[in-house]
C-alpha positions in Angstrom: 0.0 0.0 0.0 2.1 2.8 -1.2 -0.9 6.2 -2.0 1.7 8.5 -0.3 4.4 8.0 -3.1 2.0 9.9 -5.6 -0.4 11.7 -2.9 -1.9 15.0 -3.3 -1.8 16.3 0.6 -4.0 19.6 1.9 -2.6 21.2 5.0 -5.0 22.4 7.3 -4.4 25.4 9.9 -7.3 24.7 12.1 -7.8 27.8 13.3 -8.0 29.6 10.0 -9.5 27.3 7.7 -13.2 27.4 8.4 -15.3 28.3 11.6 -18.4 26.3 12.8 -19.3 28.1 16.2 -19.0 31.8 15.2 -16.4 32.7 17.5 -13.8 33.6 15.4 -11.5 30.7 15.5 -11.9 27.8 12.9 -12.7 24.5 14.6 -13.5 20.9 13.4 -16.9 21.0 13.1 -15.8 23.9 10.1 -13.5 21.6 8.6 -16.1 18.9 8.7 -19.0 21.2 6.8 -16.0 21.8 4.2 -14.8 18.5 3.2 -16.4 18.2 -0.1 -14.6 21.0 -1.3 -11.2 19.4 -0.5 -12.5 16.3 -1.9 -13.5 18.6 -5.0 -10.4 20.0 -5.7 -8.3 16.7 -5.9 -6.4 16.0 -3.4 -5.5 12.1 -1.3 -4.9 13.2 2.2 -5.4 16.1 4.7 -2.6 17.0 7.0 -3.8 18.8 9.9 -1.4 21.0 12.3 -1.9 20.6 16.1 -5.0 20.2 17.2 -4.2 19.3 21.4 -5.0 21.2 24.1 -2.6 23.9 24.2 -2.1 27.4 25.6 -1.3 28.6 22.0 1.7 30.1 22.7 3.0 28.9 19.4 0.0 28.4 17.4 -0.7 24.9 19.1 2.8 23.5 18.5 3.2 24.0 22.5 1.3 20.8 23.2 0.0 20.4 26.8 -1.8 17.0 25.8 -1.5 14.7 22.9 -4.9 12.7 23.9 -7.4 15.9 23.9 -8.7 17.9 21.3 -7.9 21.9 22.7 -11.7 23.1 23.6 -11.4 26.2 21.3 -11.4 23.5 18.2 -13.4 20.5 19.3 -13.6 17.4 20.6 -11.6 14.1 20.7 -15.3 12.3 19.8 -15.1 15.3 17.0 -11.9 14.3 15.8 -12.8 11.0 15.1 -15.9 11.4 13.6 -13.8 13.9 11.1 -11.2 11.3 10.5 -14.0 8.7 9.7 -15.8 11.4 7.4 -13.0 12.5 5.8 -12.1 8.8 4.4 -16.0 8.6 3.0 -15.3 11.1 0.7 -11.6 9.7 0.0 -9.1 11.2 2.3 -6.7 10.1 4.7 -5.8 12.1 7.9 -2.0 13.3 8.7 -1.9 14.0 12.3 1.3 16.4 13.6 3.4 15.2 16.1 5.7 17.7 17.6 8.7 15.3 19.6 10.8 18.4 20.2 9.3 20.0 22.8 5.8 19.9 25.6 3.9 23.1 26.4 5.4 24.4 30.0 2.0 23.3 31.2 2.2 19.5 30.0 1.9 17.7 33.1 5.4 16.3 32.7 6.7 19.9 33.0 5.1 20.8 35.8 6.1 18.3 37.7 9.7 18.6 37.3 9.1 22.5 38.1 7.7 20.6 41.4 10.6 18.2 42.0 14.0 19.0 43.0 17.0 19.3 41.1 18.3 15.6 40.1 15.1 14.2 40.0 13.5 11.7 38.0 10.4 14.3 36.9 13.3 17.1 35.7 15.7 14.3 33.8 13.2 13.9 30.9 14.2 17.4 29.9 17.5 19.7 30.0 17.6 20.7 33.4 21.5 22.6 34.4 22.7 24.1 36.6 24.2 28.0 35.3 27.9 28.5 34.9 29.4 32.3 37.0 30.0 32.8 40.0 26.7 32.4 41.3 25.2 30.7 38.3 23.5 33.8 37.1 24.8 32.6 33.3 23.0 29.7 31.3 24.7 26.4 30.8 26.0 27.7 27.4 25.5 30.0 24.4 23.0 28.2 22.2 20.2 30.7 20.6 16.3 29.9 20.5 14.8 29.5 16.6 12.8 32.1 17.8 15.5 34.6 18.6 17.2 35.1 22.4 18.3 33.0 24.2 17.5 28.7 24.4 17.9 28.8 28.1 15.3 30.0 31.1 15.9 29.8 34.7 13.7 28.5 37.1 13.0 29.7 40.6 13.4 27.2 43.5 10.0 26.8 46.2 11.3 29.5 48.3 11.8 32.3 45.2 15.2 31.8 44.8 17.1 31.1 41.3 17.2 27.8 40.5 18.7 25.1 37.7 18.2 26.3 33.8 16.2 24.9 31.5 16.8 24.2 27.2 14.1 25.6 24.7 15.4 25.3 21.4 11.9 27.8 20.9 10.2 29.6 23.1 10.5 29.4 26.7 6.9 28.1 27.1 8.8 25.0 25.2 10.8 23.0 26.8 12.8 20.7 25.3 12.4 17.0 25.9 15.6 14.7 26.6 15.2 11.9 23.9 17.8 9.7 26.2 15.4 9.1 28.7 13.1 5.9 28.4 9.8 7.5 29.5 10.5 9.9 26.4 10.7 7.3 23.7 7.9 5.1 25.3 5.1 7.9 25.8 5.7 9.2 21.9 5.7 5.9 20.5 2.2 5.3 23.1 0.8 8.8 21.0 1.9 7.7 17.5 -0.8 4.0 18.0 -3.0 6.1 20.2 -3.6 8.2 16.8 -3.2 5.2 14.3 -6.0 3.4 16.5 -8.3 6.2 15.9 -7.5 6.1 11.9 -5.0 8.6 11.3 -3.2 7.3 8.2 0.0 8.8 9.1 2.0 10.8 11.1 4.0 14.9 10.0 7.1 15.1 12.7 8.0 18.3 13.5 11.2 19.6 13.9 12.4 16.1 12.8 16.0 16.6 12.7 16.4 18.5 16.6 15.5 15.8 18.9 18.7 14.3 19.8 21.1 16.8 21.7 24.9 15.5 23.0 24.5 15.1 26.4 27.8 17.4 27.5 25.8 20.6 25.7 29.0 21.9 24.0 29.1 25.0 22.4 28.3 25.3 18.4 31.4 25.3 17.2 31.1 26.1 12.7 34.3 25.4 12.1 34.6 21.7 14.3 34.3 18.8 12.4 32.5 16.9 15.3 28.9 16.3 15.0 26.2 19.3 15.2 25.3 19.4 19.5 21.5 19.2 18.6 20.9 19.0 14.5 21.1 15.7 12.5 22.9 13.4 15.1 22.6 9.9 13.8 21.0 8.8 17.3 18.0 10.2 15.6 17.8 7.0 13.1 16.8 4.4 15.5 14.5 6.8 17.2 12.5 6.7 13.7 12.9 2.7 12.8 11.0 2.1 16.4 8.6 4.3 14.6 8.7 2.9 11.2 7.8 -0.3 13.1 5.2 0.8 14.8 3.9 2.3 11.9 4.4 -1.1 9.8 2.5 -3.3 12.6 -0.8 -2.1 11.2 -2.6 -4.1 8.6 -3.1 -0.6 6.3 0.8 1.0 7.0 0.6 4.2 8.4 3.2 6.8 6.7 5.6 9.1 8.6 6.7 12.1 6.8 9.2 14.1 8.2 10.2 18.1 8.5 13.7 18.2 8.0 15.1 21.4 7.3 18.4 20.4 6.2 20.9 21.7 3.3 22.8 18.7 2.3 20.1 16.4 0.5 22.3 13.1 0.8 21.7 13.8 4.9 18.1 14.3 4.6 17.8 11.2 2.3 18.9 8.7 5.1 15.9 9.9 6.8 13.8 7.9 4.4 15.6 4.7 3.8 13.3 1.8 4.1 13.1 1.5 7.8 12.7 5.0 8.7 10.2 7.7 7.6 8.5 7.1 4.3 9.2 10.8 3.1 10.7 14.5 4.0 9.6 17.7 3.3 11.8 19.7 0.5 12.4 22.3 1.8 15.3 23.2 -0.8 12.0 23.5 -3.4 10.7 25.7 -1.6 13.1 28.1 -1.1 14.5 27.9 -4.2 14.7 31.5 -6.1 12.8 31.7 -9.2 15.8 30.7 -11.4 15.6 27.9 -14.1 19.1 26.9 -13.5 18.9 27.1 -8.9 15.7 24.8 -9.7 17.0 22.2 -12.2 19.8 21.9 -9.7 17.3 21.3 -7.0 14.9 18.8 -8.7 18.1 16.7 -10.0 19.8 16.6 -6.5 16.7 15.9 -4.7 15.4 13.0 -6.9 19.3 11.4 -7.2 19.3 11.5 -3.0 16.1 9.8 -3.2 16.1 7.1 -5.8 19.5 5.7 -3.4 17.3 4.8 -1.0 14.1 3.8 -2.9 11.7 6.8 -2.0 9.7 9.1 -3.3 10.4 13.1 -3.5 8.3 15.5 -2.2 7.3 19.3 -3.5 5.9 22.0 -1.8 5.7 25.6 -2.2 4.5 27.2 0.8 3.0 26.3 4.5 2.2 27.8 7.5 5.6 29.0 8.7 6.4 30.8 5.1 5.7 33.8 3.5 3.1 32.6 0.5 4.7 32.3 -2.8 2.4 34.9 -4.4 4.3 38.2 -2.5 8.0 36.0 -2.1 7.7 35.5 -5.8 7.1 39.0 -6.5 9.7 40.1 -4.9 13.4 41.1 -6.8 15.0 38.8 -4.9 12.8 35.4 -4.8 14.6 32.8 -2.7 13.2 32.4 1.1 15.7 34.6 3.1 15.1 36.4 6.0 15.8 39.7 3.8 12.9 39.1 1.5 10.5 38.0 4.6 10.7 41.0 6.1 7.5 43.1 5.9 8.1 46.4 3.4 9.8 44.5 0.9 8.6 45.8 -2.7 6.4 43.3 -3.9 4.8 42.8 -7.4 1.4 41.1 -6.9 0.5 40.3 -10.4 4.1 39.3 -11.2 4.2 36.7 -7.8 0.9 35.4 -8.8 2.1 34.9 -12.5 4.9 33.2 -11.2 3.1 31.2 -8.5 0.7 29.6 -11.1 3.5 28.7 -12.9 5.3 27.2 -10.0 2.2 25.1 -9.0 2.0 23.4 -12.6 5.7 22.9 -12.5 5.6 21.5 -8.8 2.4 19.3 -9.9 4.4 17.5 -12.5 7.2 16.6 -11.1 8.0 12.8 -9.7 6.4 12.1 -5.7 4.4 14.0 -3.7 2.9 17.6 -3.7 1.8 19.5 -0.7 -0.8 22.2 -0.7 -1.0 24.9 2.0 -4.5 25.7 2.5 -4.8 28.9 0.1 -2.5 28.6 -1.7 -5.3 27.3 -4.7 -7.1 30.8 -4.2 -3.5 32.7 -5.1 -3.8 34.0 -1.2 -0.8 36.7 -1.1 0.9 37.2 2.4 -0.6 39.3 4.6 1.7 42.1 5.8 0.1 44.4 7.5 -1.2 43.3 10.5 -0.9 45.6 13.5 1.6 44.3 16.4 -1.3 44.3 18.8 -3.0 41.3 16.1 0.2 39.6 15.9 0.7 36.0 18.2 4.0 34.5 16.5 6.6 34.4 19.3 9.1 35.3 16.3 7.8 38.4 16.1 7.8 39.2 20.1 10.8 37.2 20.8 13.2 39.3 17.9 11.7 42.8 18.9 9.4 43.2 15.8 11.9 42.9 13.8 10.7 40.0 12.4 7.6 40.1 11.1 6.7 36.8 12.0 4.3 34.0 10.6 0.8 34.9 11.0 0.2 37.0 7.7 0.3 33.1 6.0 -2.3 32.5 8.8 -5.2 34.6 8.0 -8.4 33.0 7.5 -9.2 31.9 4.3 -12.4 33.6 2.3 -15.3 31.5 1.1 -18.0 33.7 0.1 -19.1 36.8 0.2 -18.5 40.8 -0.5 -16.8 41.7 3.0 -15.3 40.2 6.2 -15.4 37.4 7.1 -16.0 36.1 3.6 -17.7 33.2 4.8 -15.0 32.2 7.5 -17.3 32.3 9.6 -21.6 32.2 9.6 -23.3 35.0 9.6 -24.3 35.6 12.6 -21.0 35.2 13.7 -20.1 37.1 17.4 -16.8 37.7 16.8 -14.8 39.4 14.5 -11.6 36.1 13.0 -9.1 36.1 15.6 -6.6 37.7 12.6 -7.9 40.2 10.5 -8.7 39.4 6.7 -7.9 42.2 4.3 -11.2 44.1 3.1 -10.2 43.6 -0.6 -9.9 39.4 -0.5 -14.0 39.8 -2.2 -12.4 38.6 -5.6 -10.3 35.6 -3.5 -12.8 33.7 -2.6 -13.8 30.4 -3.5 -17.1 31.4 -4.4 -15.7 34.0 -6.8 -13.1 32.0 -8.5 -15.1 29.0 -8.9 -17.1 30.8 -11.3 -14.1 32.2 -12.9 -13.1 29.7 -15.4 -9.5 32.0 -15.7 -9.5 31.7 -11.7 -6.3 30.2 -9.8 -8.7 28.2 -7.8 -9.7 26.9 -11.3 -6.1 26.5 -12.4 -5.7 23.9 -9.5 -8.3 22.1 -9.8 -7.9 21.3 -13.8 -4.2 20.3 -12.7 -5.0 18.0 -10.2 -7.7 16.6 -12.0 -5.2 15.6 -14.9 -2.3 14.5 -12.6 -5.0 12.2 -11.1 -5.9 10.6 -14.4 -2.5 10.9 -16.2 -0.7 7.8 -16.1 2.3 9.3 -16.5 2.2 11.6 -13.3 3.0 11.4 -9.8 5.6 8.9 -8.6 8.1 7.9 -11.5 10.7 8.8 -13.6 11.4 12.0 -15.0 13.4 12.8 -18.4 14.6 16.3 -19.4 14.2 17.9 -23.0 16.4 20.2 -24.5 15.5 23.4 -23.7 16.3 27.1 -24.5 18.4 29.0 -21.3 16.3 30.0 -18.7 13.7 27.1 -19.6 12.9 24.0 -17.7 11.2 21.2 -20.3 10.7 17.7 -19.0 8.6 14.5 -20.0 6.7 12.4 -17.8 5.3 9.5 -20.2 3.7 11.7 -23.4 3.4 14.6 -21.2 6.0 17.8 -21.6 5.9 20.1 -18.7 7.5 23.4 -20.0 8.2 26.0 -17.9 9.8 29.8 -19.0 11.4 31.7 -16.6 13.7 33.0 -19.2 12.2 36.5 -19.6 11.1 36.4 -23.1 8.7 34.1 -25.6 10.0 31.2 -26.3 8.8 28.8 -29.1 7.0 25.7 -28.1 7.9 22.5 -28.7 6.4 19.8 -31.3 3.5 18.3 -30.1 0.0 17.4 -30.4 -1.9 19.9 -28.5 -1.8 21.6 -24.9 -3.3 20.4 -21.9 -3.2 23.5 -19.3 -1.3 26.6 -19.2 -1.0 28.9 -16.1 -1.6 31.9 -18.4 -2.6 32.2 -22.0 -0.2 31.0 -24.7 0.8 33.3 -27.4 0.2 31.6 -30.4 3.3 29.1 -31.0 5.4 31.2 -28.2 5.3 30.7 -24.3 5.4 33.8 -22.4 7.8 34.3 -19.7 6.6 33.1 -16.0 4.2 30.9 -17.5 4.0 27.0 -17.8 1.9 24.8 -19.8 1.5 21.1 -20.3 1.9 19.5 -23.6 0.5 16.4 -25.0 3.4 15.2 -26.7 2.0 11.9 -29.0 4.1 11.5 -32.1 6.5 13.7 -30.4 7.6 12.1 -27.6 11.3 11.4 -28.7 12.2 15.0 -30.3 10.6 17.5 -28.5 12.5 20.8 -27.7 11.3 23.8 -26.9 13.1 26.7 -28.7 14.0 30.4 -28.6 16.2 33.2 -29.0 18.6 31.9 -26.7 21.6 28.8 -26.6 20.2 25.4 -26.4 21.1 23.0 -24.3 21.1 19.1 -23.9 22.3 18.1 -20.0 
């Protein structure tokens, strides 16, 4: 049983993807009323980000309780019914697990708060004492992802300063110490309490940070010695316990893994046969829009995977990146934290050009695709919420310097000529816990579904073919010949051309087009546009032509 090699997969932010109750927030019983249009546009799977109990310090990724549903959402009952209702209509469930860290309330933190130092409740995290003279500094110089520092010190029962304890995030997350038995036991007890309930499979966050070298030395660049707390092989056996656990069931359940890592060989040995199944891109999505940077990418990523026998996976956008219709309009394309920051220049028509391109080239390639809820409607970031709207500890923790993640986390627009756009009913209470802009009217799924030219549209037609075309999803991938600045490849008697060159170039033979993200000019493809070509009599000497060099590599 292998759907995920070829799988379509919707990522669902809760809390801004539809709202039942009218009190702001999206919830499950919104998700539920909206599953036939997930169904509708094409997709396999949904992935859903935390839904636990959580203070929401970090947009649920603070868990407090992996067995409850947080109130604000639903239900655990709810839950289930949604997993069961989702496959009716053909779509498996992808549950987050976040191993990293607990939410400073989980009851495991508490209790070591509670407990003495050297006690069995504090060793399942980083518990230290400070180094100075009267411990006043933390145990050493590591740096939150979030900006400040990864230490926090406790106070002792009677107010005075105690041991220090690691956060790789925010303080309200500590992290857990993946040496300690209890750890190992409870997640793998989480990952079968999920599968039991029919969760197909499992997103790890953060899945490359777990393991940390016990002596906590300091990062050292230039040392050749392991990395104190990124991609430590300990990591590996962690994940074939969980590929076992995973295997024990008579459908397989599929792990799929976050790992933000450069070198693509590393990440691969993440997905050898008894460990995940697959790993997020991340070099695809962060990619500048550059023909060459991307052929680079889609070569080195598919090479790392076909050594170990699995599939590659695409994705453009989720909830922690600025969405690809403002990054792409931007001078300066690739995800950096230059072009995140809010006042960039950004062209909108040009980003959205660009990101209907990008989706048709993403939908052809070989593996998986991921979809950010959104992204079908051509959703641009938005960048100008006030501070006082703002949640993302990024934001707080680097002095609003960074502008953080919430404007990919505005609630999407269904219907309607003003706010909430159908986010929420009606008679809804309460305004959407972040503001939508007043001009999303022409956004919405209601509008663009009767806009045959729509992005929403665009999407749908694509999926719809990489559904029925044999030649799509998982498989091989052979490139044309192509003009510079043009990416031309062949899956079956399918050409997917893509022109970031900056002028018209001249199609190549074929028998007729499938889908273009924008209109064709005649014989010539416009720049920041790609279209799919039935290639028939074709197939073997196709090559898409223009002003420029060609090239066969």
């Amino acid at each position: 049983m292998t759907w995920w090699r070829s799988a379509v997969i919707y990522q669902v932010y809760v809390r801004s993807f539809a709202d039942g109750d009218g009190d702001g927030v999206g919830d499950l019983a919104g998700v539920r009323s909206r599953l036939p249009y997930v169904r509708d546009l094409g997709v396999d799977a949904l992935w859903f980000n935390p839904w636990y109990l959580s203070p929401w310090v970090d947009g649920g990724y603070d868990v407090a309780d992996y067995r409850s549903i947080d109130p604000v959402l639903g239900t655990l009952a709810e839950a289930e019914q949604l997993i069961a209702e989702a496959r009716e209509h053909g779509l498996r469930t992808i549950v987050d697990v976040v191993p990293n860290h607990v939410s400073d309330q989980h009851a495991w933190f508490t209790a070591a708060l509670a407990s003495e130092p050297g006690s069995e409740e504090r060793s399942r995290f980083w518990f230290r004492p400070g180094t100075g003279v009267s411990c006043e500094l933390p145990p050493n110089e590591w740096v939150s992802h979030f900006g400040g520092p990864a230490w926090t010190r406790t106070k002792d029962a009677d107010g005075v300063p105690g041991e220090w304890y690691l956060h790789l995030f925010a303080p309200e997350q500590p992290d857990l110490n993946w040496d300690h038995p209890d750890v190992r036991r409870e997640h793998e007890d989480v990952l079968r309490f999920w599968f039991d309930r029919g969760a197909a499979g499992i997103r790890v966050d953060s899945a490359a940070l777990l393991v940390k070298d016990p002596d906590l030395p300091e990062l050292d660049p230039a040392s050749p010695a392991p990395h104190p707390y990124v991609d430590r092989d300990e990591l590996h056996d962690i994940y074939r316990g969980w590929r076992a656990a995973a295997d024990s069931y008579p459908e397989p359940r599929v792990l799929i893994g976050e790992l933000w890592l450069p070198d693509p060989d590393r990440m691969a040995r993440y997905v050898r046969p008894d460990e995940l199944h697959t790993a997020f891109n991340f070099d695809f999505l962060t990619s500048p829009w550059e023909a060459d940077r991307l052929r680079e990418c889609i070569d080195s990523t598919l090479a790392a995977h076909r050594e170990v026998g699995a599939p590659a996976t695409w994705v453009l956008a989720n909830h922690d990146v600025t969405r690809q219709v403002t990054r792409l309009g931007r001078a300066a394309t690739s995800f950096a934290f230059e072009t995140k920051r809010a006042g960039v220049a950004t062209d909108p028509a040009l980003g959205l050009r660009r990101a209907r391109a990008a989706a048709l080239l993403a939908m052809a390639l070989p593996g998986s695709l991921y979809v950010y809820q959104g992204e079908e409607l051509g959703l641009p970031e938005v960048e100008n919420l006030q501070p006082h709207w703002i949640q993302d500890p990024m934001h707080h923790r680097s002095g609003g310097v960074d502008p953080g993640r919430d404007g990919a986390r505005v609630p999407i627009p269904w219907s309607g000529s003003r706010r909430p756009f159908g986010f929420s009913p009606d008679d809804a209470a309460w305004p959407t816990w972040l503001p939508q802009p007043d001009g999303w009217a022409s956004l919405t799924v209601e509008a663009q579904t009767a806009d045959p030219d729509s992005t929403l549209e665009l999407y749908r037609s694509g999926l719809a073919i990489r559904r029925q075309e044999p030649g799509l999803g998982d498989g091989e991938l052979r490139w044309l010949d192509s003009a510079t600045g043009v990416l031309a490849f062949a899956r079956g008697s399918l050409a997917c051309v893509t022109n970031l060159s900056g002028r018209p170039v001249r199609l190549p033979a074929h028998d007729r087009a499938l889908l273009s993200s924008a209109p064709l000019a005649g014989d010539r493809l416009p720049p920041d546009t790609t279209v799919w070509l039935r290639l028939g009599t074709h197939t073997d000497n196709a090559a898409p032509a223009g002003d420029a060099t060609q090239r066969s590599d």
